[in-house]
C-alpha positions in Angstrom: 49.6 159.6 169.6 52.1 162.4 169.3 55.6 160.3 169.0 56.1 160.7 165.1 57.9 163.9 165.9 59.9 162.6 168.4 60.4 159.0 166.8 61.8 160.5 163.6 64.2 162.6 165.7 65.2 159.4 167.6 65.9 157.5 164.5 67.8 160.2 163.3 69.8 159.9 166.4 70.8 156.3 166.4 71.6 156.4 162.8 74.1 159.2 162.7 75.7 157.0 165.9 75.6 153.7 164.0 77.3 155.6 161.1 79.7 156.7 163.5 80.3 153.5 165.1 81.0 151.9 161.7 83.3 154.7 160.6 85.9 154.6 163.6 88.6 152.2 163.5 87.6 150.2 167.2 86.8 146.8 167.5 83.4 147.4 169.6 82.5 150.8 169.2 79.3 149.2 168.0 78.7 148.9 171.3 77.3 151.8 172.4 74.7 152.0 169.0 73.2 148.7 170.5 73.3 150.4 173.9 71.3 153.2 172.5 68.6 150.8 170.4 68.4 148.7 173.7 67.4 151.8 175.7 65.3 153.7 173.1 63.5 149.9 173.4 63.0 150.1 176.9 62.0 153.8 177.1 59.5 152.9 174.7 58.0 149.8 176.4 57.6 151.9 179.5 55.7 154.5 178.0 53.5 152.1 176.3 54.4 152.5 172.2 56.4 149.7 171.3 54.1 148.3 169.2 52.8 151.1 167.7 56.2 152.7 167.3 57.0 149.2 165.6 53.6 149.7 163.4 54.1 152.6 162.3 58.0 152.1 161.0 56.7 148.5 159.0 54.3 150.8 157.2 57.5 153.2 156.0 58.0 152.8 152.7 61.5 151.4 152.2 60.8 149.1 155.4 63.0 146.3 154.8 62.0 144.5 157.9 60.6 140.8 157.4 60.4 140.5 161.3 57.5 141.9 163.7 59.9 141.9 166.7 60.3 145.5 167.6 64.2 145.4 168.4 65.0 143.8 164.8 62.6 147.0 163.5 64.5 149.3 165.3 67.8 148.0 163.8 66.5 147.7 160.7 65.3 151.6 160.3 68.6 152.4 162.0 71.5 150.6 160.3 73.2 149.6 157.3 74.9 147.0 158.3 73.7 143.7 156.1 71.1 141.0 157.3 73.5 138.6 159.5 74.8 141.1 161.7 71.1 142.7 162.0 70.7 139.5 163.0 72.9 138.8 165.1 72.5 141.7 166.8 68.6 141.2 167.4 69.6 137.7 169.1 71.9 139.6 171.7 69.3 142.0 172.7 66.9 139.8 173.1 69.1 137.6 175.1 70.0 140.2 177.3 66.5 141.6 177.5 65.3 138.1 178.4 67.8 137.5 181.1 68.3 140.8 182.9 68.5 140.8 186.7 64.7 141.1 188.5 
């Protein structure tokens, strides 16, 4: 598989916009970092390397991640924002992953 490339890029991406998010003064600018992680997600299961992409960042070193779910991975080699939000935040992509419109 020839993703590393292209995954590092990726991650590079979201994390510069979560450090944005963070650094500006509006209540839910965070939004559109989850937005991003939530699509970067989906393009991923579509193509067929969620679980590998997810593999391959629990065998980082520095991988902080306790959780095999591929969202709360994502999050976790994208933000700094401590464990409870990670959390949280996994729980509201999953929810709206599980309930989306057929």
């Amino acid at each position: 598989m020839d993703y590393k490339h292209s995954l590092d890029v990726s991650l590079r991406r979201l994390s510069r916009l979560e450090r944005k998010s963070f650094s500006s003064q509006k209540r839910f600018k965070f939004y559109s970092y989850l937005s991003e992680i939530l699509e970067y997600r989906d393009q991923l299961d579509r193509t067929g390397e969620l679980l590998a992409v997810r593999d391959v960042l629990l065998r980082r070193p520095g991988c902080s991640s306790k959780s095999t779910d591929p969202v709360r991975v994502l999050i976790d080699a994208t933000s700094r924002a401590n464990a409870k939000t990670k959390s949280r935040w996994t729980r509201a992509l999953q929810f709206a992953i599980d309930n989306r419109p057929s």
